[in-house]
C-alpha positions in Angstrom: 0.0 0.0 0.0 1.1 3.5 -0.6 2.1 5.6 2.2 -0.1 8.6 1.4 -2.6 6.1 2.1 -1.5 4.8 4.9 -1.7 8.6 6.2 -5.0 9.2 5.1 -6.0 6.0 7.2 -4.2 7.1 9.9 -5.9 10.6 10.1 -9.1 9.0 9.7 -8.7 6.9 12.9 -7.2 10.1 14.8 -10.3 12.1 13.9 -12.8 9.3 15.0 -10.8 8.7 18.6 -10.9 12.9 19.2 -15.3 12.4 18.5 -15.6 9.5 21.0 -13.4 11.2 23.8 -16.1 14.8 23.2 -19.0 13.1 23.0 -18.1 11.0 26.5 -16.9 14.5 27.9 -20.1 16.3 27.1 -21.8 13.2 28.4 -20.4 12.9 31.3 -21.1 16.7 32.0 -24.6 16.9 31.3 -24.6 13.0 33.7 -23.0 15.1 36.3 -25.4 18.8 35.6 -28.9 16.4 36.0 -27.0 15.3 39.3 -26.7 18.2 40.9 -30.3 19.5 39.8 -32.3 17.3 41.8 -30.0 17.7 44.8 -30.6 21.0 44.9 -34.3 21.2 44.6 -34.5 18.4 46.9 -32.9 20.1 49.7 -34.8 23.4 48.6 -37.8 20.7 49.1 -37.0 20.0 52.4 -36.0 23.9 53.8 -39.1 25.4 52.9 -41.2 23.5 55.5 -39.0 24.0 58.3 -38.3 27.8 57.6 -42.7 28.1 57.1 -43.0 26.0 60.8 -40.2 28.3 62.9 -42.5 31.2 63.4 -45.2 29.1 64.1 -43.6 27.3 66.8 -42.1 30.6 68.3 -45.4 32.0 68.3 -46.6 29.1 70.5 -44.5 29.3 73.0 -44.8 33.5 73.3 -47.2 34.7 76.3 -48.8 38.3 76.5 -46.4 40.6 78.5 -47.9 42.2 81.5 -47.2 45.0 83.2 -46.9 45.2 87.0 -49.1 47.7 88.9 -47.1 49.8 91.0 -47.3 49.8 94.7 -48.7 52.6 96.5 -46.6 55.1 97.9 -46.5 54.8 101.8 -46.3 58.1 103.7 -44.2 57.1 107.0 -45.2 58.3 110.6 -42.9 60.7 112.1 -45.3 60.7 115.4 -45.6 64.0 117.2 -44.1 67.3 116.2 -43.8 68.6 119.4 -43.0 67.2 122.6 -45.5 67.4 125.6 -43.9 70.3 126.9 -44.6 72.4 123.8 -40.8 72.3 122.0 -40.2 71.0 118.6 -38.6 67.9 117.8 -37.7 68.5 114.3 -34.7 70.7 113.4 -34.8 70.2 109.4 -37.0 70.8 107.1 -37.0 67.8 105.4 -40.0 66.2 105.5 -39.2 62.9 103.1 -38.7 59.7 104.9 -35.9 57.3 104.4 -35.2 53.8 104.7 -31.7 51.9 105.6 -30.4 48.7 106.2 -30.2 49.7 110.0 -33.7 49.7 111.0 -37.2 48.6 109.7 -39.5 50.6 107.9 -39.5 54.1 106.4 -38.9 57.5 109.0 -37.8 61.3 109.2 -35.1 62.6 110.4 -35.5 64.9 113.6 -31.9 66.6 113.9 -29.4 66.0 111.1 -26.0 66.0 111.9 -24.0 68.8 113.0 -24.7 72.5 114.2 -28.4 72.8 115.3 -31.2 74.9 116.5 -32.3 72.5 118.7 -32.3 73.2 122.7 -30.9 70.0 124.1 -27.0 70.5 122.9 -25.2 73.6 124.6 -23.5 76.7 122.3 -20.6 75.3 120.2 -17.1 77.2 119.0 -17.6 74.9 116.0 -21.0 76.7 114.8 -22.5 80.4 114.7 -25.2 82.5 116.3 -24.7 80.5 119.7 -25.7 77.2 117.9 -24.8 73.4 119.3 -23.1 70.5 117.4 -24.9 67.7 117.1 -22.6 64.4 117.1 -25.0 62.2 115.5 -27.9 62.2 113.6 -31.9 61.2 115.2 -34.4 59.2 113.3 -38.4 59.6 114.6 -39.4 56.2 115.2 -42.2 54.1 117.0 -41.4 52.8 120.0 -40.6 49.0 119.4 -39.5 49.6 115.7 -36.4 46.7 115.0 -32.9 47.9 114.6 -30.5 45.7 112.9 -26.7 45.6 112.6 -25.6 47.0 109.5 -22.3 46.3 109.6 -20.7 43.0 111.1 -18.6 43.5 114.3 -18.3 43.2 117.9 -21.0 44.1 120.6 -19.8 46.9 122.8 -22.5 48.0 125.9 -19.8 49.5 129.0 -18.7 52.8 129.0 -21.5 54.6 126.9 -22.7 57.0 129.0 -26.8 57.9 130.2 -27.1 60.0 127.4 -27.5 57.2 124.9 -29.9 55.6 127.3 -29.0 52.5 129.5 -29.8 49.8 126.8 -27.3 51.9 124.2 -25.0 49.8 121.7 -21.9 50.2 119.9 -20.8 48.1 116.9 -17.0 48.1 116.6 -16.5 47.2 113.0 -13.0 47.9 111.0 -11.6 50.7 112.9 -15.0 52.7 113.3 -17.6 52.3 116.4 -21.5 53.1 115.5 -23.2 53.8 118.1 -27.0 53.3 118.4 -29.0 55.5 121.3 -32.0 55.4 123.2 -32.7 52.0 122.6 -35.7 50.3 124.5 -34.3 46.7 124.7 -31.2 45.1 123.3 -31.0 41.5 122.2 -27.4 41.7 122.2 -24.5 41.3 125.0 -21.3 42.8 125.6 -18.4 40.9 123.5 -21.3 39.1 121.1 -20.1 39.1 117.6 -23.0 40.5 115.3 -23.4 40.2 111.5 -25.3 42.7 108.9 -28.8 41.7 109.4 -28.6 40.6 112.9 -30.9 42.4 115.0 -29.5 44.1 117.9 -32.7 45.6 119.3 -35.5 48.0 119.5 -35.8 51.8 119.4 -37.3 53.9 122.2 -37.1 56.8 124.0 -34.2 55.8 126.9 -32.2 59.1 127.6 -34.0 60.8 125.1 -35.7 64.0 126.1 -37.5 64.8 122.5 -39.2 61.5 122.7 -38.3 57.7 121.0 -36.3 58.0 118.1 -33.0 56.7 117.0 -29.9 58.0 117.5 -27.2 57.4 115.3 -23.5 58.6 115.9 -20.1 57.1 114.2 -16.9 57.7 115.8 -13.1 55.8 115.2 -13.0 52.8 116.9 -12.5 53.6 121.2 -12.9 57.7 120.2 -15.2 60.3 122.5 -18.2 61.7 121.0 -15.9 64.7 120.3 -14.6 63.1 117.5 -17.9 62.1 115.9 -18.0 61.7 111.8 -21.3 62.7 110.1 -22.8 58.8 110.2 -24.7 59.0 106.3 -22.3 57.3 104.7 -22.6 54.4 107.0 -26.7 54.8 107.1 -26.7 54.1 103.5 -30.2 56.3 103.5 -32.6 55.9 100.5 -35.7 58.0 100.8 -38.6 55.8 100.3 -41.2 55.7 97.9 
């Protein structure tokens, strides 16, 4: 045979093995295209319901906010202004009532701490017009009312002085004595160890010549009344309401 037709043979097979290797290439693709179609529509399928019943089930499990009433306001009883010989017991006029971790229930103050109008303390270098110092500060309570320790610490009762009353009460806590006047009863002894919350006693009117209140008075630990720190800090007031 001649070899231009032995080249013309060989081309011809070359062109025919280059057609079968498209054809099973475009085959294949379009194979692998239908694949993936259905997949996709399948799991398409199978989102929409779940993505419809979300809501739904949120829905079920949501209940109807409600908002809460609001207590009423409770106006606090100072008792009387006056005592029964005629003289005033209040020396401020604020008239809101506070609340503190010390004591139960809402009250006034009668004489804040420091210089004062008030009768019962004599004429002070520290204040003007002939004025006293007061060393603590006086809350108008019911007789009875509970006082609590606010602070934990040891129980100090000797020493205190009739001023305070005879059932008066120091806490000794971190360098700093609180003392708490004019007690009625005390449920605490000398050397007890007291925590905040614990409650130490009652108010009353022991010592006290403006009638039962509670007297507050913070001083460093073993110091005189002379050396008495305004106690709000440690009262932690918040008026109430």
């Amino acid at each position: 045979m001649r070899p231009c037709v032995w080249l013309l043979l060989a081309a011809v097979l070359a062109a025919g093995c280059a057609g079968t290797d498209g054809d099973t290439a475009r085959s294949d693709g379009g194979s692998s295209a239908n694949a993936v179609v259905p997949a996709a529509s399948a799991s398409t399928t199978a989102a929409r319901p779940a993505a419809s019943s979300a809501p739904q089930r949120t829905a079920d499990r949501t209940t109807p906010r409600t908002t809460p009433r609001a207590e009423p306001r409770r106006a606090c009883r100072s008792g009387p202004r006056r005592t029964a010989d005629g003289t005033r017991r209040f020396w401020t006029k604020d008239r809101r009532c506070y609340t503190s971790r010390w004591y139960a229930g809402a009250h006034r103050r009668m004489i804040p701490f420091g210089c004062t109008r008030a009768p019962w303390y004599p004429p002070s270098s520290r204040c003007a017009r002939g004025r006293g110092f007061h060393h603590g500060l006086d809350l108008a309570m019911r007789k009875g009312t509970k006082v609590y320790a606010g602070v934990r610490g040891r129980i100090v009762t000797r020493g205190l002085g009739s001023a305070y009353g005879s059932r008066a009460v120091i806490i000794r806590s971190r360098g700093r004595d609180v003392l708490l006047g004019h007690l009625r009863s005390r449920r605490v002894s000398h050397g007890d160890r007291v925590r905040r919350g614990d409650l130490v006693g009652r108010s009353g009117a022991r010592g006290a010549p403006d009638g039962p209140h509670l007297h507050v008075e913070v001083r460093p630990a073993r110091g005189s009344y002379l050396s008495a720190v305004s106690p709000r800090r440690v009262l932690r007031l918040r008026v109430a309401g």
